[in-house]
N, C-alpha and C positions, 0 to 999 in steps of 0.2 A: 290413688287414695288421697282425701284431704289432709291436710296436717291435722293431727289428734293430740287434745290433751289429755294424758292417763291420770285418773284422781285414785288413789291407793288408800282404801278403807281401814281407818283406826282400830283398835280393839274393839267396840261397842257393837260393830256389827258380828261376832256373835251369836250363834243360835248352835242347837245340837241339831246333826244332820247336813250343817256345808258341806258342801263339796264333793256329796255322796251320789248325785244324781249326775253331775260334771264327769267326777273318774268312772262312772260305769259308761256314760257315751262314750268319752276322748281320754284314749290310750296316755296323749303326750301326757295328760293332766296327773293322771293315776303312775308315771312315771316320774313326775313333782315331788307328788309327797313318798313316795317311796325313797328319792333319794333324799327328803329331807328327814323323814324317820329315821336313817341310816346315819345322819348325820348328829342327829338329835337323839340318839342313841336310846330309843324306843319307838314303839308304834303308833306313829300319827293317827291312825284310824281311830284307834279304840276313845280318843279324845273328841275327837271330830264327831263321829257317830255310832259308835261300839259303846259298852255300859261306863266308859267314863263319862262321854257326854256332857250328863245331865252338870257335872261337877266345872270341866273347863272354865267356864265365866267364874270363879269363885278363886282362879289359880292363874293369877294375870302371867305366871313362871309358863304354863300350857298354852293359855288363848294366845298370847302375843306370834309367837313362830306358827301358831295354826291357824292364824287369819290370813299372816302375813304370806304363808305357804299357800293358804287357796288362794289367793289376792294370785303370786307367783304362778301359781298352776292354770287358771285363767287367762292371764298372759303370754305363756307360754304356745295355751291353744291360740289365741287370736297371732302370733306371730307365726305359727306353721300355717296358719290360714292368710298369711300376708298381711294381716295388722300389724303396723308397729307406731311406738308412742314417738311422736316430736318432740315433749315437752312430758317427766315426771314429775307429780309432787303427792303429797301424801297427806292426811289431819291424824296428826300424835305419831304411833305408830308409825303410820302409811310413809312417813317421809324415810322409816329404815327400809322399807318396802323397794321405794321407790329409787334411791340411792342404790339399793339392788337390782333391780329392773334395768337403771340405764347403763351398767355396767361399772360402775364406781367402784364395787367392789366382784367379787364370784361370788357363784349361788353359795358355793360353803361358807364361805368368808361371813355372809351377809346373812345366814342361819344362822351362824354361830353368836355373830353380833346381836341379831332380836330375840336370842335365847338369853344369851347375857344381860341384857335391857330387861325383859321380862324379870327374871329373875333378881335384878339389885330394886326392880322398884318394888316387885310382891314382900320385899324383904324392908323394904325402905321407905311404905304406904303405908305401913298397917295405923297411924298418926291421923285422921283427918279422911274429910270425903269432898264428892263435889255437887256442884246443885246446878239444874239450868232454870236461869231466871229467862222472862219472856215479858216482854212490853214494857221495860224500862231502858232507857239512853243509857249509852259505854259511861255519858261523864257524871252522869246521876250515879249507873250504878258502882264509879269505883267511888265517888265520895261513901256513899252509901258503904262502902267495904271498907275505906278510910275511919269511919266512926267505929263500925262494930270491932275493927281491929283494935283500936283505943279502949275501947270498955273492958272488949275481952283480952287484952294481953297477949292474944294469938292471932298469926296471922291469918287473913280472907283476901283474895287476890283474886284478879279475874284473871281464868286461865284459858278460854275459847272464846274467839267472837267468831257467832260460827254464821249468823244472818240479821237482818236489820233488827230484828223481833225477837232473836234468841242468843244469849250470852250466860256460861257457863262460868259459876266462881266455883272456886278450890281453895280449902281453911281446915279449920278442925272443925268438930262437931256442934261446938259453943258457939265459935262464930259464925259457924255458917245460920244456925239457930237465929241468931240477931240479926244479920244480913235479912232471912227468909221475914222478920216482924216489921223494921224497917222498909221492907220493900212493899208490904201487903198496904201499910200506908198509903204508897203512891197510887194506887192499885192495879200495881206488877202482881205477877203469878210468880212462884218457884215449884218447883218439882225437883225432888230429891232422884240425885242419880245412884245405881248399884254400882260401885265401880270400888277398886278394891286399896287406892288410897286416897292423896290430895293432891293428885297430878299438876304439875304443871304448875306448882308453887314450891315456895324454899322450903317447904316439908321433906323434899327428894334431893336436899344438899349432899348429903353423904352419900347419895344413890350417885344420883351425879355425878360426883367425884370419882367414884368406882370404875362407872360404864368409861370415865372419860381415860382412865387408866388404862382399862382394856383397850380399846379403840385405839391405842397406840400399838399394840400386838395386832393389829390388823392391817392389811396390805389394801390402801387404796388406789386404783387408777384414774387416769382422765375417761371418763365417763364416755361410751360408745354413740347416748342420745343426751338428749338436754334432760339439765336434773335442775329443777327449782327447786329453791330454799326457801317456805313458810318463815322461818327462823328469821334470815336477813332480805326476804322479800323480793328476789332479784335470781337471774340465771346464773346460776355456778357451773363454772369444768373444770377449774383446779380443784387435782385431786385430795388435796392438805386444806383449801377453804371447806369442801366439801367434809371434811374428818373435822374440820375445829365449829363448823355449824352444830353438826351432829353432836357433837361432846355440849354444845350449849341448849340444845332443843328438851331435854326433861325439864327443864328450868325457864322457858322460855314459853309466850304466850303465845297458841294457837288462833293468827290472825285472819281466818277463812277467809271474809270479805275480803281483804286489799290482795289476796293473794290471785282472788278472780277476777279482780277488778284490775290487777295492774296487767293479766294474761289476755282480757280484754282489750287492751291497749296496747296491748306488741299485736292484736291483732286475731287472737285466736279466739273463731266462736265453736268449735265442738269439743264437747269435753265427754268425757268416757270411765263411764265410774268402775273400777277394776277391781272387785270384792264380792263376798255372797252378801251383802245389802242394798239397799236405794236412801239409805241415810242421805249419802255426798251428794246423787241427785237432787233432792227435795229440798236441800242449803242451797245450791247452785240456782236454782230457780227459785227461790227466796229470794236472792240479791240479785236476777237478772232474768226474768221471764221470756225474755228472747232470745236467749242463746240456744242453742243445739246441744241436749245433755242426755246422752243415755246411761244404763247401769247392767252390764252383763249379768246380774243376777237376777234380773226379769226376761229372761232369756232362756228355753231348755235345748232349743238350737242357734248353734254360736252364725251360725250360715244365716239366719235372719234378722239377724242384730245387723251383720256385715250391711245386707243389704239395705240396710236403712241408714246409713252413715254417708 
């Protein structure tokens, strides 16, 4: 098998009904979330696709461990089928995912951590939202966030560069409002994201602080496969670099592009989208039309994905 990069899907992908079609084919999958319900000390299903569902996305405390859990259960099958990742890395989320994946920490350890993340941000978001701007420059649009922060006395910060075309800021609602009037100027588009605070801006200081508290009650290891850091851009296997990345990532900007661009240049062209979305897909090919990228959630058998790899 070729060396594979595993890309571990953020909160946003998201929908009611993941993972329901997955645990009724493959056993291993349906024995995922079983033991992370047991851990998460309720029933995963009823969130996923039972009459919670519809609510999840509105409870970033539920979506976060139930993405991150089909992301894992996913996983899981492609390694009973002799898939395994060379290289993890994750967008927001996906990097708790993915630091779980390569063995950094145990499946408990690494539930218990994105239940905790989940929860200090749904608690520590409710401040501010985020917007994806499309056809304006990184240096255009931070001046552009540099001004509306000035007027409005709050902050707007760019928290995703997720493709050459599309860059996601995160502020309060005022500013991101002047951000959205400034930008229609140049004529850039925004489109307002549902998302349930100001991710990835100093809105989540105290969130932050919190998670970065717990994560010291947590046991990490040197990592079984390669865990890339989005955070510091670069391959980690200490197990303590690995925990002090993490404690910095709610607060740090999700830099997509250089992240594929620099796994480019160690040399790796397949990458392998590990979630129920094709989001990471369609970024990946945004910023490189030639690499080899698939997404297991366009997939309802995991044996023909294999074979095209």
């Amino acid at each position: 098998m070729k060396e594979l990069v595993f890309l571990f899907d953020g909160q946003g992908a998201f929908r009611p009904g993941v993972g329901k079609e997955l645990c009724s084919k493959y056993p291993q999958a349906k024995k995922v979330v079983d033991k992370s319900s047991e851990i998460l000390g309720y029933d995963l299903t009823e969130h996923l696709w039972g009459e919670k569902a519809e609510q999840t996305s509105n409870k970033t405390s539920i979506a976060q461990p139930a993405i991150s859990t089909i992301s894992l259960a996913y996983a899981a099958v492609l390694n009973d089928l002799g898939v395994t990742a060379d290289v993890s890395l994750g967008h927001s989320l996906g990097e708790a995912t993915a630091i779980t994946n390569c063995g950094a920490v145990s499946f408990e350890h690494g539930i218990r951590m994105i239940k905790k993340r989940g929860e200090v941000m749904e608690k520590g978001g409710k401040e501010g939202s985020m917007m994806a701007v499309m056809n304006v420059d990184l240096n255009t649009l931070e001046d552009l966030c540099k001004s509306a922060s000035e007027e409005t006395s709050e902050a707007v910060v760019v928290a995703n560069i997720n493709s050459p075309r599309q860059i996601v800021v995160s502020g309060s609602q005022e500013g991101l409002t002047k951000v959205a009037q400034l930008v229609a100027k140049t004529g850039g588009r925004c489109i307002p994201l549902t998302v349930g605070g100001a991710w990835h801006s100093p809105y989540l200081k105290d969130a932050a602080n919190e998670f970065a508290q717990f994560l010291d009650t947590v046991q990490f290891n040197k990592p079984t496969s390669r865990f890339y850091s989005v955070v510091d851009q670069k391959i980690i296997d200490d197990h303590n670099m690995i925990r002090d990345s993490l404690k910095r990532q709610m607060l740090s900007r999700v830099n997509w592009i250089t992240a594929i661009e620099n796994l480019k240049s160690m040399r790796y062209r397949i990458f392998l989208e590990i979630g129920p979305s094709k989001i990471l897909k369609d970024l990946v090919l945004k910023i490189d039309r030639y690499v080899q990228v698939e997404s297991v959630a366009l997939y309802t058998d995991i044996g023909t994905l294999i074979n095209k790899l």
